[in-house]
C-alpha positions as CSV (number, residue, x, y, z in Angstrom):
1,X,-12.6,52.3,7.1
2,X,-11.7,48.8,8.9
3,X,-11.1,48.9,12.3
4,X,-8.1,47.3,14.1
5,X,-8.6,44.3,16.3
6,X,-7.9,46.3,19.6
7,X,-11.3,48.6,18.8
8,X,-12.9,45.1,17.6
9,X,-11.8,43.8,21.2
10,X,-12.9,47.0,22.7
11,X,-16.3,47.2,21.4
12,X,-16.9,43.7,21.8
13,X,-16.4,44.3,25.8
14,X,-18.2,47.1,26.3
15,X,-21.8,45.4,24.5
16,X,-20.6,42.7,26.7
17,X,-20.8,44.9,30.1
18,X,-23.7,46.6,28.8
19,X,-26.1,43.6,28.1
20,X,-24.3,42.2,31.5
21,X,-26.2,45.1,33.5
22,X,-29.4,43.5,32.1
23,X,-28.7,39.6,33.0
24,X,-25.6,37.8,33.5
25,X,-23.4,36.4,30.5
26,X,-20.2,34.8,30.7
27,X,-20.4,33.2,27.2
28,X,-21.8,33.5,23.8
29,X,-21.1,33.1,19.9
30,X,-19.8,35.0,17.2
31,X,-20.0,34.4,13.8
32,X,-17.1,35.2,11.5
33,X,-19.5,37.6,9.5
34,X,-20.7,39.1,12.7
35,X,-17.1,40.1,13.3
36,X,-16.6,41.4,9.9
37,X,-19.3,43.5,10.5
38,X,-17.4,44.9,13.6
39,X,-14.4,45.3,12.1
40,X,-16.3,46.5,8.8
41,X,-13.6,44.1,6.9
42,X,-15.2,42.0,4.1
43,X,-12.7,39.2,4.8
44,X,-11.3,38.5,8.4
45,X,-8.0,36.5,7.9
46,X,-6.3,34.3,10.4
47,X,-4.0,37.0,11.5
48,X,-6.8,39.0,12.4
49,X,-8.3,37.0,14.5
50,X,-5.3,35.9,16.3
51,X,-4.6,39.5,17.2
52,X,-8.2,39.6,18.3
53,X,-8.1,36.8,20.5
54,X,-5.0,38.2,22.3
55,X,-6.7,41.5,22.3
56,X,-10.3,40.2,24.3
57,X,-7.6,38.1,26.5
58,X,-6.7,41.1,28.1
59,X,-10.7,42.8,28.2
60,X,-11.3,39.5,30.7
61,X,-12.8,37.7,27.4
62,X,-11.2,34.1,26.0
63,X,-12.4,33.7,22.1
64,X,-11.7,30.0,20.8
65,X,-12.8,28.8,17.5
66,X,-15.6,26.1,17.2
67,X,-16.9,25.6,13.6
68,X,-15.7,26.7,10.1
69,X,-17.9,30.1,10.8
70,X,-18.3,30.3,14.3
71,X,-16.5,31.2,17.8
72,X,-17.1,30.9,21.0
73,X,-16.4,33.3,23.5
74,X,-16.2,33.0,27.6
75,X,-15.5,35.2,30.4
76,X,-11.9,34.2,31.4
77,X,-13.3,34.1,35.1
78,X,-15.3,31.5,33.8
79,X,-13.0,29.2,32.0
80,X,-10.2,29.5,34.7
81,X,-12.9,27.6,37.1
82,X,-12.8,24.7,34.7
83,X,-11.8,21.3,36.0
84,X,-7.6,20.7,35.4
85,X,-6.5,17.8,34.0
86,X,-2.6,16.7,33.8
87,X,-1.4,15.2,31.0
88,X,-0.6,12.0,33.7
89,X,-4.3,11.7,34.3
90,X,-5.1,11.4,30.7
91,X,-2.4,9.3,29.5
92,X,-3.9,7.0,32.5
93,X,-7.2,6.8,31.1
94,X,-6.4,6.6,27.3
95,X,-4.1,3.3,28.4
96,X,-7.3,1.6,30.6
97,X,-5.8,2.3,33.6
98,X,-8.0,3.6,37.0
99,X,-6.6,7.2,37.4
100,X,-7.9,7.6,40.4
């Protein structure tokens, strides 16, 4: 029986805090067969995974697409220490201009 995104989300979190007693991760990949496995679904559609992302959101886990097959995932924690750029700061390089 396939399993719903939230238990996808759920069990994703827990290997997650589990292998994170051993050593430290804050980010790893997934491919889209390895989360067909977990959700024992022969085809994950784009629905699904949109449900899943929004369900590891919430777990403390950020799930972003990088290849035809494969996704990333990072600890929110993680990605909310990257560097912020506005908008004015890129326009500013993209047009030659010294933004600082």
């Amino acid at each position: 029986m396939t399993k719903p995104p939230s238990e996808v989300a759920e069990l994703i979190h827990d290997a997650m805090e589990n292998l994170n007693e051993q050593k430290a991760i804050t980010r790893f990949q997934m491919s889209l067969k390895g989360i067909g496995v977990l959700a024992q679904r022969d085809f994950v559609d784009q629905s699904f995974l949109m449900m899943l992302s929004s369900e590891l959101i919430v777990r403390g886990w950020c799930m972003f697409q990088i290849s035809h097959t494969s996704y990333s995932l990072i600890r929110h924690e993680s990605a909310s220490k990257f560097r912020k750029l506005s908008s004015e700061y890129l326009l500013s390089c993209i047009n030659g201009g010294n933004p600082d």
